[in-house]
C-alpha positions as CSV (number, residue, x, y, z in Angstrom):
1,X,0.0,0.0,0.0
2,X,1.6,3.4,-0.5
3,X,2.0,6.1,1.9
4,X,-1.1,8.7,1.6
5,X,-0.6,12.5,2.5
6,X,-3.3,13.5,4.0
7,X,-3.8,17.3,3.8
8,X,-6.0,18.6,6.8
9,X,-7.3,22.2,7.2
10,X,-5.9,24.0,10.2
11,X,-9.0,25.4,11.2
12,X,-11.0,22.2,10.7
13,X,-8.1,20.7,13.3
14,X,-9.1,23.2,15.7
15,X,-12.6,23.4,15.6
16,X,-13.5,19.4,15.9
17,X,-11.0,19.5,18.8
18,X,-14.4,21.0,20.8
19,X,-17.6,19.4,22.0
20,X,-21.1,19.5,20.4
21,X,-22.6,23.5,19.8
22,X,-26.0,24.5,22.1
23,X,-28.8,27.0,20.8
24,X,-31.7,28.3,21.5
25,X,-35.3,28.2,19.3
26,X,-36.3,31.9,19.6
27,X,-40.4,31.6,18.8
28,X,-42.5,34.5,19.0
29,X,-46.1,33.3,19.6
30,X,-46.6,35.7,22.7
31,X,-47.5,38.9,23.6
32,X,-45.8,41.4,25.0
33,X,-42.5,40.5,23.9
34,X,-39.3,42.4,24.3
35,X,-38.0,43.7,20.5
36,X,-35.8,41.7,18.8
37,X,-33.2,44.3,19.6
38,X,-33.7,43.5,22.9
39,X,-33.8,40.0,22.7
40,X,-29.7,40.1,20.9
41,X,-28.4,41.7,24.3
42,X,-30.4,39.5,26.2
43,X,-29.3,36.1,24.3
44,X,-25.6,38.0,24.2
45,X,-26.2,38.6,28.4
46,X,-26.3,34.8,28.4
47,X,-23.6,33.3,26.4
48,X,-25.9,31.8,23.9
49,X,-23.9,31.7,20.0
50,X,-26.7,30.3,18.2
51,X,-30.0,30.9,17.6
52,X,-33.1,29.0,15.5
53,X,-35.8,31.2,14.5
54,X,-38.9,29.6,12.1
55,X,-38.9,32.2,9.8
56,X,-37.3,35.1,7.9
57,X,-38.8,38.0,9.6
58,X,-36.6,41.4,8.9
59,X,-36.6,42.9,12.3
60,X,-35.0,39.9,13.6
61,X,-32.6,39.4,11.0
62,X,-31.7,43.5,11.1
63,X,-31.2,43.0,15.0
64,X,-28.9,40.0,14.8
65,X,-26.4,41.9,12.0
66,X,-22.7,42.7,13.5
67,X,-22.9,40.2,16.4
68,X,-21.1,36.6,16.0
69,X,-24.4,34.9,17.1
70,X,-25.1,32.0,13.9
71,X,-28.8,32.1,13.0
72,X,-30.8,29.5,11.8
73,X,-33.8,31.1,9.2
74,X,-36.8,28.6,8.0
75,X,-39.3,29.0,5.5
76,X,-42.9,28.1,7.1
77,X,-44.6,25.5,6.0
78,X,-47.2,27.9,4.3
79,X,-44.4,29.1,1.7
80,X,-43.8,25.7,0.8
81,X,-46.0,25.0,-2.2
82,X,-45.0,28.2,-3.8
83,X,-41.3,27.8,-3.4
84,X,-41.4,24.1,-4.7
85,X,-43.3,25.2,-7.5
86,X,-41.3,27.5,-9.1
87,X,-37.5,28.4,-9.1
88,X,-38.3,32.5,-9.8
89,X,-40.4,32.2,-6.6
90,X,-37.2,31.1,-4.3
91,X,-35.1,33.4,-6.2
92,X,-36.7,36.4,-5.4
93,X,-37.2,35.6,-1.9
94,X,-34.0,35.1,-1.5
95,X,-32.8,38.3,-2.8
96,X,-35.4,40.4,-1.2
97,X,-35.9,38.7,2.1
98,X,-32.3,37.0,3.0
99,X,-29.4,38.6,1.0
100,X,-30.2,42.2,2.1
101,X,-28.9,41.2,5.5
102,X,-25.9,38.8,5.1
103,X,-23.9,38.6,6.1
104,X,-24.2,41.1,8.4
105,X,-26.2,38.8,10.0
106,X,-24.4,35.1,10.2
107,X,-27.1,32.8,8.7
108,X,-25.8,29.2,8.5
109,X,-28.8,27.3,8.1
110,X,-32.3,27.3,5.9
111,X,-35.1,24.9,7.4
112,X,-37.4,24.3,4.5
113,X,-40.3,23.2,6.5
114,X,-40.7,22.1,10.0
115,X,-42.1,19.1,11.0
116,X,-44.1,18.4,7.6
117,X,-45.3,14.9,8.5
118,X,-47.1,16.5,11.7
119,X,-48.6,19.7,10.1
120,X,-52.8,19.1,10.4
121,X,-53.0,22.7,8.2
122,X,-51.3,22.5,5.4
123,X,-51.9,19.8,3.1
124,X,-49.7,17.5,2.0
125,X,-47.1,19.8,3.4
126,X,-44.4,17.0,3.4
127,X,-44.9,16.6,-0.7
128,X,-43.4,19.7,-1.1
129,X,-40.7,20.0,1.0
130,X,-37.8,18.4,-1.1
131,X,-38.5,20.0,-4.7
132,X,-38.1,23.3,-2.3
133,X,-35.1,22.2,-0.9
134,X,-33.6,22.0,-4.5
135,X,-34.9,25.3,-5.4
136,X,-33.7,26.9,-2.3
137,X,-30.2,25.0,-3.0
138,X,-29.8,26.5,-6.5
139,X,-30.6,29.7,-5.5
140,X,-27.5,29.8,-3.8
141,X,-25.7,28.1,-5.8
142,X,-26.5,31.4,-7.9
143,X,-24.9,33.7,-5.5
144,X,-22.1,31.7,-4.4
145,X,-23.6,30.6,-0.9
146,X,-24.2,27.1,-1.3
147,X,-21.7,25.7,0.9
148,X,-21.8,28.6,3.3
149,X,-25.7,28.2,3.9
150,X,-26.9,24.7,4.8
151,X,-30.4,23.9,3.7
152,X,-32.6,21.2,5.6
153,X,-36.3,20.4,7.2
154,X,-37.0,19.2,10.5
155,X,-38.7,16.5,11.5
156,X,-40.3,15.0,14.6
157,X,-39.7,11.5,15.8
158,X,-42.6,10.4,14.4
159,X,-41.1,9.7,11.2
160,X,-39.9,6.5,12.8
161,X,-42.4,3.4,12.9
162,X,-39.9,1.9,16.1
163,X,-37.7,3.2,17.9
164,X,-37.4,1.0,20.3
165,X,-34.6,-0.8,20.9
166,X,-32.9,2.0,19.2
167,X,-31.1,-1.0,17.1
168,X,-34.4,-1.6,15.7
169,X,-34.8,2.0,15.0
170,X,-36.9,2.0,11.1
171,X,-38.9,4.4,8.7
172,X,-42.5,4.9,8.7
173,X,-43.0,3.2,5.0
174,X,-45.7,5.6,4.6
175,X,-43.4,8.2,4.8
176,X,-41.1,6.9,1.8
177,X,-42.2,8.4,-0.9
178,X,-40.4,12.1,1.2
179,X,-37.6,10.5,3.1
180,X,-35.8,8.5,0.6
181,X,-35.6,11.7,-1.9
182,X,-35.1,13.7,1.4
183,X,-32.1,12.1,3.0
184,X,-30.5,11.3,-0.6
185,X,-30.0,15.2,-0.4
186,X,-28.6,15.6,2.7
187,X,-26.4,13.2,1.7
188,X,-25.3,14.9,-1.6
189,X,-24.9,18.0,0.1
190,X,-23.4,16.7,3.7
191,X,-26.7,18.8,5.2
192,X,-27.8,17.4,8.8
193,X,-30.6,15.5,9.7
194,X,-32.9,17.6,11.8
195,X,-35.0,16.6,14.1
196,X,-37.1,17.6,17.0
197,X,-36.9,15.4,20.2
198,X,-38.8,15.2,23.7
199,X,-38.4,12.6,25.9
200,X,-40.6,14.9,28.4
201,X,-44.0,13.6,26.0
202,X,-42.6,9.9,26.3
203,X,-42.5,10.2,30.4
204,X,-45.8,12.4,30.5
205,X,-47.8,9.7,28.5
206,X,-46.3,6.9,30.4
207,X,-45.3,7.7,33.8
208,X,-45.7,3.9,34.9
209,X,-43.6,3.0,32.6
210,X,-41.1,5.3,31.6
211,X,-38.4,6.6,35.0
212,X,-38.7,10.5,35.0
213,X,-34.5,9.6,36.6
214,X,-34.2,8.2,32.4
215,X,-35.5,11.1,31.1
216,X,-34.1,13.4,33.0
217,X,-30.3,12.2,32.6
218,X,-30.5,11.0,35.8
219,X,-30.6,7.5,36.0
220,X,-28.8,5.0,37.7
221,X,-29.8,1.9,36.2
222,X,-29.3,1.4,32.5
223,X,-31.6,-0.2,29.6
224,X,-29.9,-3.0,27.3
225,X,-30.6,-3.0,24.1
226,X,-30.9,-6.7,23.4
227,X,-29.8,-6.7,19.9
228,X,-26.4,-4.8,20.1
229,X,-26.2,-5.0,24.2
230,X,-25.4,-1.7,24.4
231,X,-26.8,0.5,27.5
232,X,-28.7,3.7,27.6
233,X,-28.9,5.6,30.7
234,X,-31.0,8.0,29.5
235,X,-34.0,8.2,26.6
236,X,-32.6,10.9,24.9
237,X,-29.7,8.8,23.7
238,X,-32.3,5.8,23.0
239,X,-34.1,8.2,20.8
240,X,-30.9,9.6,18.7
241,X,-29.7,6.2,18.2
242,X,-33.1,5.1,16.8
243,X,-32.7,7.3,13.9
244,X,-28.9,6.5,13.6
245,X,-30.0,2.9,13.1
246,X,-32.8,3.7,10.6
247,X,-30.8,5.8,8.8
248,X,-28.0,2.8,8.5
249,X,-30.7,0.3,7.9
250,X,-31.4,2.7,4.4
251,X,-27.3,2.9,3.9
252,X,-27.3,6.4,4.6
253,X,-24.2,5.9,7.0
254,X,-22.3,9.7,6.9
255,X,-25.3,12.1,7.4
256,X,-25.0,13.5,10.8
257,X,-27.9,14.4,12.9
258,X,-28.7,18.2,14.3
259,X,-31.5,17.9,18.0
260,X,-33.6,21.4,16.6
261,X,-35.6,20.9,19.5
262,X,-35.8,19.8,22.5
263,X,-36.8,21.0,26.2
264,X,-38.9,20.6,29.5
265,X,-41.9,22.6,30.1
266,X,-42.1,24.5,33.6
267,X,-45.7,23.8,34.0
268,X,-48.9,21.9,32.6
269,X,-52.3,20.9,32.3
270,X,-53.5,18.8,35.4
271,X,-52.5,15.4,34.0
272,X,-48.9,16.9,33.3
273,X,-48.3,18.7,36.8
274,X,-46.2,15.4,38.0
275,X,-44.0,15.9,34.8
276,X,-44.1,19.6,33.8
277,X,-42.3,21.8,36.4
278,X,-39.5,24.3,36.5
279,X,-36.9,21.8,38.9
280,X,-37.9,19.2,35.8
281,X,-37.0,21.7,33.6
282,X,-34.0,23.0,34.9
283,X,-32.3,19.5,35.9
284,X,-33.1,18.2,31.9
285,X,-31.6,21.4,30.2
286,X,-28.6,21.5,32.3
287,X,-27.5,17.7,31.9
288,X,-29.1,17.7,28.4
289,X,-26.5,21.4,27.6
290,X,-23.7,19.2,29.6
291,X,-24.3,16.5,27.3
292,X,-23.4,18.2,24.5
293,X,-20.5,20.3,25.2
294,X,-18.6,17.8,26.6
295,X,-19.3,15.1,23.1
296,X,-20.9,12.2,25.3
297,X,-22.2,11.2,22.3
298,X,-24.2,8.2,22.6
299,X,-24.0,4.6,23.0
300,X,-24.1,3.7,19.6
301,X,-22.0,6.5,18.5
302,X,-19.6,7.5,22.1
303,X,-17.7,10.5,21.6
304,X,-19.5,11.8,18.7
305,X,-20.4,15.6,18.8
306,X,-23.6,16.7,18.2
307,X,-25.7,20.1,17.9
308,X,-28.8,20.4,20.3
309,X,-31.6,23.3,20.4
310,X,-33.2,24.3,23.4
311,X,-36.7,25.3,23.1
312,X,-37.5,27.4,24.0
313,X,-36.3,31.8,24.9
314,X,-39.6,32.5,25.9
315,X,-42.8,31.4,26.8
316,X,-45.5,31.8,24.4
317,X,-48.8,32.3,25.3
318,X,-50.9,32.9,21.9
319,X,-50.0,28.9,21.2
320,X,-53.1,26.7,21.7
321,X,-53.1,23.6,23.6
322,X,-52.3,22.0,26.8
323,X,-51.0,24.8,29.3
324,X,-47.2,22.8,28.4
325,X,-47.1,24.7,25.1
326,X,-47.3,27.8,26.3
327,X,-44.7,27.3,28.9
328,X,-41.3,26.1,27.7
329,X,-39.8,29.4,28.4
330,X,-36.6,29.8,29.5
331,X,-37.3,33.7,30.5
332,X,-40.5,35.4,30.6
333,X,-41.6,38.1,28.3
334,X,-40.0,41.0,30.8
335,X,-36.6,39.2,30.6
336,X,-36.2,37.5,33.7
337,X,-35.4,33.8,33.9
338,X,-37.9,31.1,34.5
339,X,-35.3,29.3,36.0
340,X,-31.1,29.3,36.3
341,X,-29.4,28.0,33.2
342,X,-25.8,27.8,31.9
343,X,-25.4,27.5,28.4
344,X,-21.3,27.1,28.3
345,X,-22.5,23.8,30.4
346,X,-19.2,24.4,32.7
347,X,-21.3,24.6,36.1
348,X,-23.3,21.4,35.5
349,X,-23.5,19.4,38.5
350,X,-22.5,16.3,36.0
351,X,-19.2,17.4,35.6
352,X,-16.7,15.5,36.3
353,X,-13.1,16.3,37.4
354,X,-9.9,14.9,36.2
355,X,-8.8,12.9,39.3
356,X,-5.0,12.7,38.3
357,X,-4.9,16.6,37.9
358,X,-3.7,16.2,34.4
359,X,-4.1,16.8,30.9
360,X,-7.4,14.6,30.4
361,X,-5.5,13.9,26.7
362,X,-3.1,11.5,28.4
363,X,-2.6,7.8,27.7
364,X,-5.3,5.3,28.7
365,X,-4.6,2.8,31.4
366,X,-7.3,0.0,30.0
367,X,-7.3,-2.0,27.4
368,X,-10.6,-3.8,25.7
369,X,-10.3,-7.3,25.2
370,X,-12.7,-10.4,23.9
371,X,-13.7,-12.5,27.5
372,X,-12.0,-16.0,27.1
373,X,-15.6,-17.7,28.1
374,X,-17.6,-16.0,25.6
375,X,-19.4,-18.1,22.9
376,X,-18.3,-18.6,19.7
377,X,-22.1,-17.5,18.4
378,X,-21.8,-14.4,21.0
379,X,-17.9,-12.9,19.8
380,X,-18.6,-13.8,15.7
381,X,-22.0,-11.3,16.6
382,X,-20.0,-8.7,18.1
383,X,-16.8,-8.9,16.0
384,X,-19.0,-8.6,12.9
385,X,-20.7,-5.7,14.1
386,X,-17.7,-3.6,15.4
387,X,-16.5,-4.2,11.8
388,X,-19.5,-3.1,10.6
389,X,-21.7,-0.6,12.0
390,X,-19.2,-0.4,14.5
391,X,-16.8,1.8,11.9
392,X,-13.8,-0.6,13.2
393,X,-10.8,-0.9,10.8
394,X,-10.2,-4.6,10.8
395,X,-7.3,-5.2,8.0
396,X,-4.9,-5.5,10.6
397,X,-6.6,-9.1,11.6
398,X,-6.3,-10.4,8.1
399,X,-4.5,-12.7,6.4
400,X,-0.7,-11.7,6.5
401,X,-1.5,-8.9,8.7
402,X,0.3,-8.0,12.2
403,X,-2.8,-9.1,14.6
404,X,-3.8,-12.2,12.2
405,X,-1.4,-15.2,14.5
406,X,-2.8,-16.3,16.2
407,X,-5.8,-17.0,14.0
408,X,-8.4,-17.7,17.0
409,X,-12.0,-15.5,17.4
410,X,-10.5,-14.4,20.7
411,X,-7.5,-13.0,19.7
412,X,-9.2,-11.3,16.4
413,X,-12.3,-10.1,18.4
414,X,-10.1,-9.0,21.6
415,X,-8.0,-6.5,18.8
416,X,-10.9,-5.1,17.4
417,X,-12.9,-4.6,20.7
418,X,-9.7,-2.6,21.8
419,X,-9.7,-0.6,18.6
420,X,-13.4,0.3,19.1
421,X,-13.1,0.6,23.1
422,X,-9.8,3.1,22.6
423,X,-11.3,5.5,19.5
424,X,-14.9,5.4,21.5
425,X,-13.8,7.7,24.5
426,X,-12.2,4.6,26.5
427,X,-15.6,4.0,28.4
428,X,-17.4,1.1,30.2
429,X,-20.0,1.3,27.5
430,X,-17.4,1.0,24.7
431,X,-16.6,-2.3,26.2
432,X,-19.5,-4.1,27.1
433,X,-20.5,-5.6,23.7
434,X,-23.1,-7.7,24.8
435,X,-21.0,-8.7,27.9
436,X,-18.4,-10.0,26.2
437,X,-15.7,-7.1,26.7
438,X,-13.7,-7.7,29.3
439,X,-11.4,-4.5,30.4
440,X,-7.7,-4.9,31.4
441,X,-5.2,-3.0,32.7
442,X,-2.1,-5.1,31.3
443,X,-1.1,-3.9,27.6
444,X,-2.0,-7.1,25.1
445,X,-0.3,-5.6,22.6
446,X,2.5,-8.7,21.1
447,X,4.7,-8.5,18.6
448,X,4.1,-6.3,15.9
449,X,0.8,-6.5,17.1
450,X,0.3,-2.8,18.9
451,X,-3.2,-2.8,20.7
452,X,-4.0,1.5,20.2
453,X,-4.5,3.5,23.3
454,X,-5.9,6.9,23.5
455,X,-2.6,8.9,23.7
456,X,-2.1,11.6,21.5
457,X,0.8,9.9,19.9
458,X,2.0,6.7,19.2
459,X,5.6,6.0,17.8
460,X,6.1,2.0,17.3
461,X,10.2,1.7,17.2
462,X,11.3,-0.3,14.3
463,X,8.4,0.6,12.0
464,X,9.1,2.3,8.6
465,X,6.0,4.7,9.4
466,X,4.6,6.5,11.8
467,X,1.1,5.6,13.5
468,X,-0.8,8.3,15.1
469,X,-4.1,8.2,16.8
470,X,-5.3,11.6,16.7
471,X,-7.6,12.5,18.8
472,X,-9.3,15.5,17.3
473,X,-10.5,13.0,14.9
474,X,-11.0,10.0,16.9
475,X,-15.1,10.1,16.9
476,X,-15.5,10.8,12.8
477,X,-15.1,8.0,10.3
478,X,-12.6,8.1,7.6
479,X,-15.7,9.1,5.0
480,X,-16.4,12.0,7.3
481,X,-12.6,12.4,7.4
482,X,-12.5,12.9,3.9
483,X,-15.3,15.2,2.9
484,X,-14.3,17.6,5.4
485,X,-11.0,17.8,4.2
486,X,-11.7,18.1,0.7
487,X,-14.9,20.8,1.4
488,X,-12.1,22.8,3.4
489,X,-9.5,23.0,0.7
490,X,-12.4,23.9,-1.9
491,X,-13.0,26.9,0.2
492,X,-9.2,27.5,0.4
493,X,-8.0,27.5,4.0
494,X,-4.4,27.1,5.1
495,X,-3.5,23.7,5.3
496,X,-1.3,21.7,7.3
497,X,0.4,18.6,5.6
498,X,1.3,15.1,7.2
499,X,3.4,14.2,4.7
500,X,4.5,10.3,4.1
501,X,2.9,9.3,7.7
502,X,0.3,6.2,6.3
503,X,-2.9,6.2,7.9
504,X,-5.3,3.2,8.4
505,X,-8.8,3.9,9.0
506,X,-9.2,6.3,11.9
507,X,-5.4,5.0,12.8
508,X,-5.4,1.8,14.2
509,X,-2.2,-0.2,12.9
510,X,1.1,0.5,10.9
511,X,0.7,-1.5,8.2
């Protein structure tokens, strides 16, 4: 195999070195708001950098100009028949209605629709919503903004027919004839899959069956998935990994998922008051903010950074409903706060200090290896799937390979569970595979056989190349890897070359 130089942008070393971005949904179904200039210094007061609002109203874009706040714009669900219909409709909007005010004001994102499938007043809503995606797409491919401005839709859970066990995750099939069409764009155009979750309707629905500790991020026990083994303290993960799952189960493997929505309501109808309540609230948007900025990820995907929505600023009493909807406020119309919240997530009381003192990048003490008494049927299962879904590189336990002697399941399965265990954040979780990971603290590395740690750095003496784990890139698979790289030298940042180092996957072996 020859040596590949791998070219990566500086900037995209940087910023995939830091955990998962937290906004806020900024709806204005109330009276007595503050003005939109108002509500900049108020979201500035707080430390929030991004912001979702559902349409493209001009006061609110005018107000966020000259700040550093990114701004998610959507087009209602009303505008979506007209804008699918004809390209000179999406064209002029965009040059009277979005263009005026970048960027000035730093849009990044275009929802073309929100929650399609769901909406009882528009018909056939969800029809329309991809041949507007395209129209909205070329119109900035006219002005140069394509790959500046993502375009999407959100969605709500309900897309999915299961979700549970996430591993069984799957498509509504009534549903197909939008989200095959729909995801085959994001795809194309590496947009994210949006969607809007709540764990607090699961909970309110069920309370005898669903632990408000689960939904809260506050669980001590754990639910096993039976398929995969893998455990979920917590429903929000469960409901990610759902769609992770049934967008694998269509091959759509690389398109990453953006939470739009999600949040706790401070108070409720009388069948909600043992759900909907501002300590409720306050405990889920902390742990759900600390989730997120320190890349938890989730079970199926450890490590993995992801960008979660809080909804929402304010409450919003013109919306109709159970007395929930109109109070998922974080701050009430005069500015004060609801309830305490910390959007940098650094005073969550799930933070966890580094007990050595040290840099929290130093070398792992554990290694991941196959248990000697599992079954045959139970390690050829979990080898195949770390290989698989799991993203694993497994050359290096092939024929004429380092880790192939000795050719025994345990000794291929106990190098690949490592490999998984080490680039999936080194946790108990990352291990378990079905109870069949057993974690040392003896190096099993023999050989030229190098079982990976998560050190920054690894230099095997003897070896005509270099192997490094890197770290910042540890939780993105090579794909991911590789259409980054190539979208940041198209728009022509300063790059910093590796050059002859050879790289295996997301650096596992020196091959």
């Amino acid at each position: 195999m020859g040596k590949l130089i791998f070219s990566i942008s500086l900037l995209l070393l940087l910023d995939c070195c830091y955990g998962g971005k937290v906004g806020v949904c900024y709806g204005r179904s109330a009276d007595d708001l503050p003005t939109p200039a108002k509500v900049v210094q108020l979201i500035k007061q707080h430390n929030i950098k991004y912001v979702r609002i559902y349409d493209y109203n001009s006061q609110v874009l005018k107000a966020f100009a000259n700040t550093t706040i990114e701004l998610m714009i959507g087009v209602p669900n009303s505008d979506l028949k007209p804008f699918s219909q004809f390209q000179s409709n999406v064209d002029t909007w965009l040059k009277n209605s979005v263009l005026p005010y970048y960027p000035t004001t730093k849009i990044t994102h275009i929802t073309v629709g929100a929650e399609s499938t769901d909406d009882p007043h528009t018909t056939n809503a969800s029809s329309f919503v991809v041949p507007a995606m395209q129209n909205v797409l070329t119109a900035l491919k006219k002005v140069g903004l394509s790959r500046r401005i993502k375009v999407s839709t959100t969605l709500s859970l309900g897309v999915l027919s299961r979700s549970f066990p996430p591993s069984a995750g799957a498509f509504n099939s009534s549903y197909a004839y939008f989200l095959r069409p729909m995801l085959e764009f994001l795809a194309e155009n590496q947009s994210p899959f949006m969607v809007d979750l709540y764990p607090y309707y699961a909970y309110r629905d069920s309370p005898n069956n669903v632990s408000l500790d689960y939904v809260l991020f506050e669980s001590s026990s754990e639910v096993i998935d039976p398929n995969t083994g893998l455990l979920y303290k917590n429903m929000f993960d469960a409901q990610v990994d759902a769609i992770y799952y049934a967008l694998t189960a269509l091959n759509f493997r690389t398109i990453r998922i953006m939470v739009t929505e999600t949040g706790w309501p401070t108070k409720g109808s009388p069948k909600e008051k043992g759900a909907a309540s501002p300590d409720n609230a306050e405990k889920y948007n902390t742990n759900i903010i600390h989730h997120t900025v320190t890349n938890q990820g989730t079970p199926s995907k450890p490590g993995e950074a992801m960008d979660v929505y809080i909804f929402s600023l304010f409450n919003e009493n013109r919306k109709t409903g159970l007395d929930s909807e109109r109070n998922w406020g974080l701050f009430y119309p005069d500015q004060t706060s609801v309830y305490q919240l910390d959007f940098t997530g650094k005073n969550s009381g799930l933070l966890r200090s580094n007990s050595s003192g040290g840099n929290s990048r130093g070398r792992s003490e554990s290694w991941c290896i196959a248990s000697s008494k599992a079954s045959e049927i139970e390690l050829r299962g979990a080898l195949d799937w770390a290989c698989g879904p799991g993203n694993v590189d497994c050359r290096a336990i092939q024929p004429s390979q380092p880790c192939f002697q000795p050719d025994t399941l345990v000794s291929h399965a106990s190098f690949v569970f490592n490999s998984y265990f080490q680039q999936n954040g080194g946790t108990d979780v990352a291990c378990s595979f079905g109870g069949v990971g057993v974690k040392v603290n003896k190096d099993p590395s023999y050989d030229k056989c190098i079982y990976i740690t998560a050190g920054g750095y690894e230099q095997h003496q003897g070896d005509e190349c270099i192997c490094i784990d890197l770290l910042c890139f540890k939780y993105f698979t090579w794909k991911r890897i590789a259409s980054m790289v190539l979208e940041s030298l198209a728009r022509d940042l300063l790059v910093v070359q590796f050059p002859n180092y050879e790289f295996t996957g997301i650096v596992t072996q020196c091959l």
